[in-house]
Structure formats: structure tokens, C-alpha cells
DRENDO-1510 file (C-alpha; in Angstrom, 1 decimal, always signed):
<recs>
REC; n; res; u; v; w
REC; 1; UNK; -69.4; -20.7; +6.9 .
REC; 2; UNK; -66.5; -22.0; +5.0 .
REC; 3; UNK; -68.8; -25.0; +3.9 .
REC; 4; UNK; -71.4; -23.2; +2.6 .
REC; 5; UNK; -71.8; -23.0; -0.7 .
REC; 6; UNK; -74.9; -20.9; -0.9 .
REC; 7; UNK; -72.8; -18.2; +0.6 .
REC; 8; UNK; -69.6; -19.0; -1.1 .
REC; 9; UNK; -71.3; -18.9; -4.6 .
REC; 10; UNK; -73.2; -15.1; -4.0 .
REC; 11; UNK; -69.6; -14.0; -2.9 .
REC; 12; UNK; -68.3; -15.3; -6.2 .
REC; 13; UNK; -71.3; -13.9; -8.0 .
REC; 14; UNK; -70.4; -10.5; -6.2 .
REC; 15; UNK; -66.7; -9.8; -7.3 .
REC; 16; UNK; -67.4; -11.3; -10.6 .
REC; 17; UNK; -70.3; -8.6; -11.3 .
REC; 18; UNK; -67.5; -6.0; -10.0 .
REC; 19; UNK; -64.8; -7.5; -12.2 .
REC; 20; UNK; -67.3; -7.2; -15.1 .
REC; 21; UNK; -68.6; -3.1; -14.1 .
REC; 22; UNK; -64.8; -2.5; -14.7 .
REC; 23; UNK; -64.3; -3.9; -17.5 .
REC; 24; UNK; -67.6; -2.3; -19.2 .
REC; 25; UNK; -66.1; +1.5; -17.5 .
REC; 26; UNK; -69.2; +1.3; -15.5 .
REC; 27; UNK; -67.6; +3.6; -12.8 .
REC; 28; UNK; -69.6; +4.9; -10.7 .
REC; 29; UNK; -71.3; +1.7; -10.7 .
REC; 30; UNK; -68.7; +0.0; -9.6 .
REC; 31; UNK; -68.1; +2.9; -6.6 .
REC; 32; UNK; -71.2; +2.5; -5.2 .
REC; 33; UNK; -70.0; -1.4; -4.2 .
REC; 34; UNK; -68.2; +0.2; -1.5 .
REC; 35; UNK; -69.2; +0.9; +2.0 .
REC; 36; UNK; -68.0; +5.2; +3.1 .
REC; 37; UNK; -65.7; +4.0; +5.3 .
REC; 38; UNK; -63.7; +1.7; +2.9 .
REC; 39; UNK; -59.8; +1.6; +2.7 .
REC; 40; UNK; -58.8; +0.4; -0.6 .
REC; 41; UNK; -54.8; -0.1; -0.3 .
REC; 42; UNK; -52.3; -1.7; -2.9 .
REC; 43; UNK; -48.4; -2.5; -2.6 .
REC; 44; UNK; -45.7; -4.4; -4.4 .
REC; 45; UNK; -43.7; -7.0; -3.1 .
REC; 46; UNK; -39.9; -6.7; -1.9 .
REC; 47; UNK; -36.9; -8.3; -3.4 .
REC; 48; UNK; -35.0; -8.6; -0.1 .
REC; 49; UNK; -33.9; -11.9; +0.9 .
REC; 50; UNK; -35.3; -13.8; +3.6 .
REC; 51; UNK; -33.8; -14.0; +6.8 .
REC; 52; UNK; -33.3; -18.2; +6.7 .
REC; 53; UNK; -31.6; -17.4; +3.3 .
REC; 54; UNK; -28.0; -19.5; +2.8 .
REC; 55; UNK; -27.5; -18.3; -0.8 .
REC; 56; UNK; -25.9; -15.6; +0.0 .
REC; 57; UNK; -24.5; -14.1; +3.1 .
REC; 58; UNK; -24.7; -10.3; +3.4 .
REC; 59; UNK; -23.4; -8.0; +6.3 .
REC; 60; UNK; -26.2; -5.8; +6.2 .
REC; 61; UNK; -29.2; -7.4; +8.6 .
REC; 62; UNK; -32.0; -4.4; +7.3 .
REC; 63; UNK; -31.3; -6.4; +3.9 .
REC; 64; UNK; -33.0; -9.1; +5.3 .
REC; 65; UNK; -36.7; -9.3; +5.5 .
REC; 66; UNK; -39.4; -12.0; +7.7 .
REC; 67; UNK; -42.1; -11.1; +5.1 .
REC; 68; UNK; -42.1; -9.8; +1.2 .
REC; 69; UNK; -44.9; -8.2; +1.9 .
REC; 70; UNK; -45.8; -4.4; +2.7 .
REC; 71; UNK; -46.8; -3.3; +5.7 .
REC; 72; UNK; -50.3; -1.5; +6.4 .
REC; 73; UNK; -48.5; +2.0; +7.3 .
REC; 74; UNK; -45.3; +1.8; +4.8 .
REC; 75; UNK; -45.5; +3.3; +1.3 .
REC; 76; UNK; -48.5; +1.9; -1.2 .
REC; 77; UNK; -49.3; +2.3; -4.8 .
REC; 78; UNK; -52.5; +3.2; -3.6 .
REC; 79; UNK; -54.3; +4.1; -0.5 .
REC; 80; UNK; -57.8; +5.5; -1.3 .
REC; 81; UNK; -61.0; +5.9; +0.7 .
REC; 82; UNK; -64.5; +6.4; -1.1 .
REC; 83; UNK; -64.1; +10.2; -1.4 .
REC; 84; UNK; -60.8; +10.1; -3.4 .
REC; 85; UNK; -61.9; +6.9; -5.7 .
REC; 86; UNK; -65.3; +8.9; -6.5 .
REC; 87; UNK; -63.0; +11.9; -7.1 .
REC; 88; UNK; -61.2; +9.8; -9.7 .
REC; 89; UNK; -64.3; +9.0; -11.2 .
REC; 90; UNK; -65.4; +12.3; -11.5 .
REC; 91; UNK; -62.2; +13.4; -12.9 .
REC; 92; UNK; -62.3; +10.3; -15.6 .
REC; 93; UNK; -65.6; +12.0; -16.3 .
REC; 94; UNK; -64.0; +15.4; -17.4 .
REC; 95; UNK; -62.1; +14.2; -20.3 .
REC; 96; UNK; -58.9; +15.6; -19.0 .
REC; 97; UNK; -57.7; +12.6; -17.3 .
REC; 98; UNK; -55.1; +12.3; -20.2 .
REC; 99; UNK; -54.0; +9.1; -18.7 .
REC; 100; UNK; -57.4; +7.6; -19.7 .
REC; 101; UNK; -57.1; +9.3; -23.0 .
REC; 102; UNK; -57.8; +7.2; -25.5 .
REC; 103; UNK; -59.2; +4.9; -22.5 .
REC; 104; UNK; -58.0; +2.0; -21.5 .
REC; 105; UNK; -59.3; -1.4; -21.7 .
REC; 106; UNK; -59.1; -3.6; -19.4 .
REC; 107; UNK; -59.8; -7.5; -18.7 .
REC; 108; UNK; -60.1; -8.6; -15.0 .
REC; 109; UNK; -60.0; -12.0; -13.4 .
REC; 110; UNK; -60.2; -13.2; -10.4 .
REC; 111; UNK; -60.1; -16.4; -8.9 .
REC; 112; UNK; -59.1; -18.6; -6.0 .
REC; 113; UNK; -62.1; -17.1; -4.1 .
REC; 114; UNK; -62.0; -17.8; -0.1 .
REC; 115; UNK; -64.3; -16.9; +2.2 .
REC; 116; UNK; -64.1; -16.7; +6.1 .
REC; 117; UNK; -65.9; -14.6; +8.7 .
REC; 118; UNK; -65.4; -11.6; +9.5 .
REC; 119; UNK; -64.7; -9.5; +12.8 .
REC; 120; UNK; -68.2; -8.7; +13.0 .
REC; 121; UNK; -71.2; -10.7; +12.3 .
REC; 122; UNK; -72.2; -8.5; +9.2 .
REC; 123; UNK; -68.7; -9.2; +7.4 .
REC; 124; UNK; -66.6; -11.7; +5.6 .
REC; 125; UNK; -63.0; -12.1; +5.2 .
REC; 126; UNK; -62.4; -12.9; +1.3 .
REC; 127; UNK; -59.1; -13.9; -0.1 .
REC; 128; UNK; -59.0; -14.0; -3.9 .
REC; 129; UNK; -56.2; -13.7; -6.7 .
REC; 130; UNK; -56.3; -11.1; -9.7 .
REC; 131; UNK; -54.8; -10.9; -13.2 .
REC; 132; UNK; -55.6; -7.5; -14.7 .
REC; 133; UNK; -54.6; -7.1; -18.3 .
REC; 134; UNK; -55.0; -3.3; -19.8 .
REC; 135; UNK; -54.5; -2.4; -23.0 .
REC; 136; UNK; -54.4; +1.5; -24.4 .
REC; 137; UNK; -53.6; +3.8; -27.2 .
REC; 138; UNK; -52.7; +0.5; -29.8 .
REC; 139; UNK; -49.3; -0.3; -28.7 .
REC; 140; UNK; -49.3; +0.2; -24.5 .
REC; 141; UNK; -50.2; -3.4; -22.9 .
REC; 142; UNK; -49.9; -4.4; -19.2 .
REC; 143; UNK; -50.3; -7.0; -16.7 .
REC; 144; UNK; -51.2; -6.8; -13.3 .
REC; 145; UNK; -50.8; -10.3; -10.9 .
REC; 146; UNK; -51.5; -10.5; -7.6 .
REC; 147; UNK; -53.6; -11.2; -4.0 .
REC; 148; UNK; -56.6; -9.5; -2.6 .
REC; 149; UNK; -57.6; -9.4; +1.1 .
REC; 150; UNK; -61.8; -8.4; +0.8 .
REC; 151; UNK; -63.7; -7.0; +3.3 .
REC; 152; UNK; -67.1; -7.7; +2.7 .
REC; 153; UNK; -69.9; -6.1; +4.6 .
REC; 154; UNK; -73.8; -6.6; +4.7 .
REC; 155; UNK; -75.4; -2.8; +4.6 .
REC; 156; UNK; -79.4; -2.9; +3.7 .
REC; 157; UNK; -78.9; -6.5; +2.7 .
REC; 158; UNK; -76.2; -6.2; -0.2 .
REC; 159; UNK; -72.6; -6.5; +0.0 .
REC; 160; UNK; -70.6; -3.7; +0.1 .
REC; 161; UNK; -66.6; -3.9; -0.2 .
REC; 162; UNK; -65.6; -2.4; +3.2 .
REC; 163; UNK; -62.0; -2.7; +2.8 .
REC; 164; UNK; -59.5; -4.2; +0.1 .
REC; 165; UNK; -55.5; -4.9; +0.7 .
REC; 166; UNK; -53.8; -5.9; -2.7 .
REC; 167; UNK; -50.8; -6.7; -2.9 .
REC; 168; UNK; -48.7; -6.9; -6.4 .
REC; 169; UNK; -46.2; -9.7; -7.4 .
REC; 170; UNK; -44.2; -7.8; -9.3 .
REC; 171; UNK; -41.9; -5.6; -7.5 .
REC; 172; UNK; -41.4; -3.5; -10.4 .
REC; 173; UNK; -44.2; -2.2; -12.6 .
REC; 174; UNK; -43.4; -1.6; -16.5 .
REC; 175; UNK; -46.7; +0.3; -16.9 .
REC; 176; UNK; -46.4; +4.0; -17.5 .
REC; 177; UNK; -49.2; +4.6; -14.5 .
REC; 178; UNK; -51.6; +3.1; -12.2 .
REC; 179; UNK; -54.6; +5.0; -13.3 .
REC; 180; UNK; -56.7; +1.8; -13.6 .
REC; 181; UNK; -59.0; +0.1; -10.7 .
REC; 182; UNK; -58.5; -3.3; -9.5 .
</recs>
């Protein structure tokens, strides 16, 4: 699977046409990409030092961490299903998402596209990397780094993102909100 570039290429094709429905605000679009039981999940990053650290030496073990990275069940920036990111939607919809008022734009890329198989014969395991830059209201611009972790499932012979762990380099984020999609 890893070696096949027929496959490899329509995954590309895939979260490049996402990365593009985003950019254009198309939505609810963009929703429909995703299966109903989807988990779309996104953390920061730590800056706790790592247990084999010598540069400094500090008392306090739970200062220590194995991994920089959050945990499943500790606190995200975001943990949606389909039902709250269609409720987003709706709500960006209203005009009263103030937000998204003026609306921001936004440029998405993604690269260092992976692919592996899944935990069921219907799904791939896709690793990719993401720069999101937003800019909004003339004078508010952000940028977004970090790693994705894909699930990609075949329903009625499309993809369909199934689940999506991101995780953010920085560990703290200048932007005012998070009311963007990745």
C-alpha cells in the first residue's frame, strides 16, 4: 500500500481539494468530507523537559515529561464530532459569528503526505503536516504549524475523513481565537 502510487496520489488529490474548500469558505462542502462518526481533535505541544534532559536538573519529577505531546483524553483546543462542526457552520451562516466578522481568510498547506493502512480494510492511516496562515479585519495575521494524524475511510466509494488528531507546534497561540478549520 505504501508503494502505490495510484493510491498515494488520490489521497493527495483528496486533502488538497479539502485544503482548497477551506480556503474558498466552501463550508458545508468541506463538512460533508467527513464520515458521522468522525472525531476531529487538536492540541498544543508541552514545554516540559524531557525525562533524559541533563541541562537542567529540577526536583520536581511531574516537570518531566516521556512525550510533548497531548494525550487523547487530556485538554484539546478542539474536540468536535460532525454535529458540533455542522453547528459551526450553521452559526458562521447567521452573521453573528462576530469572530468571522469581517471573515477571515485563510491559506492552507499541507504536505509530507503518508499513507498506511488502516485498522480496517476500508481505511487508511494518513500522516501529513499543515501551515495555516489567516488573515482578518486588515491588521490580525496568524500562523498555524503543525502534524495531522488522518483517518480516511471508503463510504459509497469516496473518502470520507473518519477521524483527525492535530497536534500544534506552538505551545502558545498569539491568535485572538481558534474559530478557523484546519
Amino acid at each position: 500500500m505504501r508503494n502505490d502510487p495510484d493510491l498515494i496520489r488520490e489521497v493527495e488529490q483528496f486533502l488538497y481539494r479539502e485544503a482548497r474548500l477551506l480556503d474558498e469558505r466552501r463550508f458545508h462542502e468541506w463538512v460533508g468530507l467527513f464520515t458521522d462518526d468522525v472525531r476531529y481533535w487538536m492540541a498544543g505541544r508541552s514545554n516540559l523537559y524531557p525525562k533524559h534532559s541533563k541541562a537542567i536538573s529540577i526536583l520536581d519529577p511531574s516537570r518531566y515529561v516521556e512525550d510533548d505531546t497531548a494525550l487523547e483524553d487530556e485538554l484539546a483546543l478542539l474536540d468536535e464530532t460532525k454535529e458540533t462542526l455542522m453547528s459551526r457552520v450553521a452559526r458562521l451562516d447567521t452573521g453573528m459569528a462576530w469572530a468571522e466578522d469581517p471573515p477571515s481568510r485563510t491559506r492552507h498547506m499541507i504536505s509530507n503526505i503518508e499513507v498506511e493502512p488502516g485498522a480496517d480494510e476500508n481505511e487508511l492511516k494518513v500522516y501529513s503536516n499543515f501551515i495555516v496562515y489567516r488573515s482578518r479585519a486588515g491588521s490580525e495575521e496568524d500562523f498555524y504549524v503543525g502534524a495531522r494524524q488522518d483517518v480516511l475511510r471508503r463510504v459509497d466509494g469516496e473518502w470520507k475523513i473518519a477521524g483527525r488528531k492535530m497536534t500544534l507546534d506552538q505551545n502558545v497561540l498569539s491568535a485572538k481565537n481558534v474559530s478557523i478549520f484546519f
